[in-house]
N, C-alpha and C positions, 0 to 999 in steps of 0.2 A: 624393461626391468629396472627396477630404483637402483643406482650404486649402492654398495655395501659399503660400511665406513668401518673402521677398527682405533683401539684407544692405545694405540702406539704413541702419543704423543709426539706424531711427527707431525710434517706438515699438510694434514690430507682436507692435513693440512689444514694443514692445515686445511674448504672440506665441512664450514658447519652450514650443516642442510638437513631441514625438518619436512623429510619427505612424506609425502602421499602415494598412498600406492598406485597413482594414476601419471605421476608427476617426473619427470628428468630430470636430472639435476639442473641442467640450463634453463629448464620452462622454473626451477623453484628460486633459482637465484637471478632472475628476472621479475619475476612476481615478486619478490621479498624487495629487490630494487625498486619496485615502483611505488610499493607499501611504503620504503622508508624515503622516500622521494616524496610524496604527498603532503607528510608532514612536515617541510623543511621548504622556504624560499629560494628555490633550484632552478637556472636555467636549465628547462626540462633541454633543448640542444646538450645539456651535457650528459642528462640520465639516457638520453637516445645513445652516445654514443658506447655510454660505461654498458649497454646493451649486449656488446658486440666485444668480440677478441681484438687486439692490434692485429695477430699472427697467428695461424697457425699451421704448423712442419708437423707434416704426415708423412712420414721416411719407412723404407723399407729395408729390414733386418736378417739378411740371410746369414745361421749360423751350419756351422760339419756339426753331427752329433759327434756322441761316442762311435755310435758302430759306422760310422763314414759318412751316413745320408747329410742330405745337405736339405735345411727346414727354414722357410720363410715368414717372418712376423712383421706385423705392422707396429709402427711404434710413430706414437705424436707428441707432441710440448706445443699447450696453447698457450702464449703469452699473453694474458689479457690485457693490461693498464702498467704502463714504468710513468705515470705523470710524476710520481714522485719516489723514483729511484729505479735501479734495476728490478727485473722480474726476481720473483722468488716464490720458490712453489717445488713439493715433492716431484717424485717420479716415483708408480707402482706399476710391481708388476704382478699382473691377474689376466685372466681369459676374456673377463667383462670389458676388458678399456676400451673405450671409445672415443672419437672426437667429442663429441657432446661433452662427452662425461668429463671432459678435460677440460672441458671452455667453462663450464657451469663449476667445477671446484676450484679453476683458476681464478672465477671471479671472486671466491667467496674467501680466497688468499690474500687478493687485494683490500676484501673488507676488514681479516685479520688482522695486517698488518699498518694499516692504518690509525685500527682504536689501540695499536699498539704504539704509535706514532715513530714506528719505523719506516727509514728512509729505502722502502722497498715496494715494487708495486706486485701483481699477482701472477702465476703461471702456475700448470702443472701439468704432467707428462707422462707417459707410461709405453710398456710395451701390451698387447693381447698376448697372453702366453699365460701359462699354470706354471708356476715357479719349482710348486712341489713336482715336477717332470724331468726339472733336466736335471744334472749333477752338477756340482760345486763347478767342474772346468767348464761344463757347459754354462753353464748360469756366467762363469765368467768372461767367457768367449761372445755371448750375448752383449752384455754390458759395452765391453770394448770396443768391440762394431757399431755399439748405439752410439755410445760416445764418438767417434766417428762421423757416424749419420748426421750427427747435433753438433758439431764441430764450431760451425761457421755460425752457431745462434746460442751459444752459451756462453759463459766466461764470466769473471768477478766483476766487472763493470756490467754486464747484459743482460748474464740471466742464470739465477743460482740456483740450481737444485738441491736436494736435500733427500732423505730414506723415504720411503712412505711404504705402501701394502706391498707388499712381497719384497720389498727390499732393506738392505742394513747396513751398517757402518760400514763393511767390509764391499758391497754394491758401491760405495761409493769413493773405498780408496781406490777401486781399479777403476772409476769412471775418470778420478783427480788422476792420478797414474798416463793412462789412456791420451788426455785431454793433456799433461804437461810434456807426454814425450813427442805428440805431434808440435808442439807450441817451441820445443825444445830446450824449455825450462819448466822448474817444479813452480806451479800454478796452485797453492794448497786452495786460494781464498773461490777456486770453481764454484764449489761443489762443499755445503756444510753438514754435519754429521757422522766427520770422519770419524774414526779411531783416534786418540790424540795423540801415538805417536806418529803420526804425518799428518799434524796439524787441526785435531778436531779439539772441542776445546773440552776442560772438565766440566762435570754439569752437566752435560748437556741433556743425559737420556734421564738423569731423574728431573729433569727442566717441567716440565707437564705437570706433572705429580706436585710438585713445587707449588707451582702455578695454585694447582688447586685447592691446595691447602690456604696459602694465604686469602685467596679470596674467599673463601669459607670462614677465615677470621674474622676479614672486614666483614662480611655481612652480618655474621654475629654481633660484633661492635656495632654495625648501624642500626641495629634491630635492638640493640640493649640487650642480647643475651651473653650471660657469660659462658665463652669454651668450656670452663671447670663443671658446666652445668648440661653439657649438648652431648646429646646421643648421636650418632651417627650409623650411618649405616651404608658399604660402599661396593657394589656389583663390580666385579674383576677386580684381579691380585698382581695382576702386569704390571708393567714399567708406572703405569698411570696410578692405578688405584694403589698399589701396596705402597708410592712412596706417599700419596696423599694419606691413607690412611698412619700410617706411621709417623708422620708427621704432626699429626691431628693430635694423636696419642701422645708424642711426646710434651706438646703441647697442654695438656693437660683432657682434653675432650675423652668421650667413652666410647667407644670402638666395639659396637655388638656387633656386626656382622661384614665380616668379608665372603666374598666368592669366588671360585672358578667356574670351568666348562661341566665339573662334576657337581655342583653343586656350593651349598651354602655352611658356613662355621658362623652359630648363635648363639650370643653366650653375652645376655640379659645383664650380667656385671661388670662387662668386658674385657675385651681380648688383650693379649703382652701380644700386641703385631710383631713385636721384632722377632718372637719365638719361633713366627710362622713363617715358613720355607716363602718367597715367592717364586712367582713362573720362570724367573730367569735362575734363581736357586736351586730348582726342585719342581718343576712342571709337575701342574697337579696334583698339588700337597694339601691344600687346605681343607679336605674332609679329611685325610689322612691325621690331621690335627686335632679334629673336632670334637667334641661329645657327643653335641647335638647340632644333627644336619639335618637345614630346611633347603626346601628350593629359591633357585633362581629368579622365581616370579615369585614367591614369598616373600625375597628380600625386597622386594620393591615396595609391598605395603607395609611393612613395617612401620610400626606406630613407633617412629623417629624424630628428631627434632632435624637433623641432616641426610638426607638423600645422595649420595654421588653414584647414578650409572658412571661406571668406569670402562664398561668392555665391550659393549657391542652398539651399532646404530640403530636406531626405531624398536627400544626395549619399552618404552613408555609409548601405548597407542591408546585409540578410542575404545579399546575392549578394557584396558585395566587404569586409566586415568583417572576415574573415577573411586577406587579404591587405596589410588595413594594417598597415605596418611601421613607426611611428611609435610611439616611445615615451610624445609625449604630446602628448592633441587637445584644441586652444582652440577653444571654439566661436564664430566670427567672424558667419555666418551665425544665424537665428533656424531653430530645429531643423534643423541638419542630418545628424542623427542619428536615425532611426529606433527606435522602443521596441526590437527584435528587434536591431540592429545593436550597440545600446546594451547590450544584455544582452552579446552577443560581446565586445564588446573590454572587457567589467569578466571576466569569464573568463579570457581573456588577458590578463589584468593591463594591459592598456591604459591606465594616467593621461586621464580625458576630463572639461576643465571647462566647467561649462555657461553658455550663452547668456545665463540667467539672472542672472549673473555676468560673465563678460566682454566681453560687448558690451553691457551698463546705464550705459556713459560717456553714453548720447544722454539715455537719463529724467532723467539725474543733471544734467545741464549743461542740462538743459528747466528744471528746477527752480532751476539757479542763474537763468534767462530770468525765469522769475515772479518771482524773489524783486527780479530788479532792474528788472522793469516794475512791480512796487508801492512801489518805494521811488523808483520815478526815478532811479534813477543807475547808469549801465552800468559793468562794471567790464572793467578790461583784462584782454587774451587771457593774458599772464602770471599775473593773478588769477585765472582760470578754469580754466587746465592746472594752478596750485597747487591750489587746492581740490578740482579731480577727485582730484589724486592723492592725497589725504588721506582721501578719501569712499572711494576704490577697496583704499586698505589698510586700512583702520577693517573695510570688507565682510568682504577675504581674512580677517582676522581673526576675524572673527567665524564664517564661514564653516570657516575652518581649525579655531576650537576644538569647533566639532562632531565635524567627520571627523575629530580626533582622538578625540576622548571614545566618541563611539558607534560607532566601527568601521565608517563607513557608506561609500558611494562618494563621491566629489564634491559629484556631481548630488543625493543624498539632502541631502547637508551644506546644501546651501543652499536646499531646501525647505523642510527642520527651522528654520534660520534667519528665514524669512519664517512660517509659519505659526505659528510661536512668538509673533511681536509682532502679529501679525494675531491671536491667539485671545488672548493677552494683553489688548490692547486691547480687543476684546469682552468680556472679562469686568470690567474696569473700570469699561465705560460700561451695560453691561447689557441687557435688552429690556426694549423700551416697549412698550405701557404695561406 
């Protein structure tokens, strides 16, 4: 079964993967490696190795319920690639996790944060488990023994985790908790995503949302259109979409349609987003808003000038690719674009920029998190939305002077990007012995 991906704007991570429904995540992030490998002067000796994990810790999780039983989970952290800096990469918890599935979004963490040209390489982790099962003490008694289990292979120089599917700021003050009282000091820079009063930074959770707006600019600006003039139209009201869209909005752009899990708010003249409750506000408010409510799949053909899936993976497939009317798709969400759907709308000239790229505000703003649990000193939310934006046009940049150079799509452009300083960096430092 494909992993499920979600538009938490964590790091599933960061996690961008345009699955097949035949395909792993490790057989898709392998194939996409050898695709952006092809087109780039690479000792293949290095794409063989970027193949493969450095590590991976397959630990065993026994927690006491409530009612006394005592329940056993498997829990892993692949670390793929530190050639250029420590691992970094969520940890979710869901009933699906697998090794595989950890080794194949680990790799695609190290891709993230590369075109982000952060000093981090890939990991991700998780436990098998239904989160919605235990209760809060359980959920946290979990954690804490994970952190245990993960003792001796994480830390601010090794390997950073972060929230991702079933987990949240609070999963991670008791893993930071956990991790400094064996350590026998407070250890904030573990583990980023915290809460900020123990050390997480401002910013951080509308980081994504962020992300996606600005690059939504630039492409406007590179395209000659002006925001004052662009429809938009953006699937999911979460952490992702309601700050992109709001953002967009204030911005000046026209905001016809938001949605949730119930459905779609359309309104052809557009929306005062800020009116509208989000998920973290008021779960499931946005038809409760509406006049007029379309669907879910509706909002995606929408005869729009901006596109942003924001809320779930593989919402865009070979059944309705062809009916998207959007001249150009941000990807809010972590794949939600299918390999197959992906090929359609570069056909149709479709504009689609990748996840790997516009929703990397979270890895980016993790990293401002580290940088200022090791200096001790937090910086304000104005310091943090300036820096993203400077981090997110330095990317477009870099990103854009591919896809010009090499004629490539988007999505290649910023593959080429990241594997560039990823095979870079290994030929610098070399193999040992």
């Amino acid at each position: 079964m494909a992993p499920q991906t979600n538009a938490t704007g964590d790091e599933s991570d960061e996690a961008t993967i345009e699955l097949t429904e035949s395909e792993s995540a490790l057989e898709t992030a392998r194939r996409q490696l050898d695709h952006a490998a092809n087109q780039l002067d690479i000792d293949p000796n290095i794409v063989e190795r970027l193949k493969h994990p450095n590590k991976v810790h397959e630990v065993t999780v026994p927690i006491k319920r409530d009612d006394g039983t005592v329940e056993v989970f498997t829990g892993y952290r692949a670390q793929h690639d530190s050639v250029r800096g420590p691992f970094k990469g969520g940890l979710r918890y869901h009933p699906e996790v697998t090794r595989d599935e950890c080794v194949g979004l680990g790799m695609w963490m190290t891709w993230k944060c590369a075109v982000m040209d952060l000093p981090f390489g890939g990991a991700k982790g998780g436990i098998a488990v239904n989160p919605k099962e235990l209760s809060s003490a359980e959920k946290e008694r979990l954690t804490r023994r994970f952190a245990q289990e993960l003792r001796d292979v994480i830390g601010p120089n090794q390997d950073i985790p972060a929230p991702d599917m079933g987990t949240d700021p609070k999963t991670m003050a008791w893993l930071m908790d956990a991790y400094s009282m064996q350590e026998g000091e407070t250890i904030p820079g573990v583990v980023t995503g915290k809460p900020p009063v123990v050390g997480g930074s401002e910013g951080r959770e509308e980081a994504p949302g962020r992300s996606v707006a600005i690059i939504t600019q630039l492409v406007c600006e590179y395209y000659d259109r002006q925001l004052e003039d662009t429809t938009v139209a953006v699937q999911g009201y979460g952490s992702v979409g309601a700050n992109a869209a709001r953002l967009l909005d204030d911005w000046g752009a026209t905001v016809v349609a938001i949605s949730d899990v119930n459905g779609a708010m359309y309104e052809p003249a557009g929306i005062d987003t800020a009116s509208v409750p989000t998920h973290d506000e008021e779960p499931e408010a946005v038809t409760k808003h509406a006049d007029t409510v379309i669907s879910n799949d509706e909002l995606l053909t929408l005869d729009v000038n901006v596109l942003i899936p924001a809320a779930l993976g593989n919402v865009i497939t070979k059944e309705n690719a062809e009916a998207i009317a959007a001249d150009f798709v941000v990807e809010g969400a972590n794949g939600p674009i299918t390999s197959t759907a992906d090929s359609i709308l570069t056909e149709r000239d479709v504009t689609v920029i990748p996840d790997i790229l516009a929703n990397a505000g979270g890895v980016t703003v993790s990293y401002f998190e580290w940088l200022q649990d090791i200096n001790r000193r937090a910086w304000s939310l104005k310091r943090v939305n300036d820096e993203l934006e400077v981090e997110m046009q330095a990317a477009w940049d870099a990103v854009r002077s591919e896809f010009e150079q090499r004629d490539v799509t988007w999505r290649d452009a910023a593959y080429i990007v990241a594997l560039s300083r990823i095979a870079e960096a290994h030929e610098a430092r070399g193999l040992w012995p």
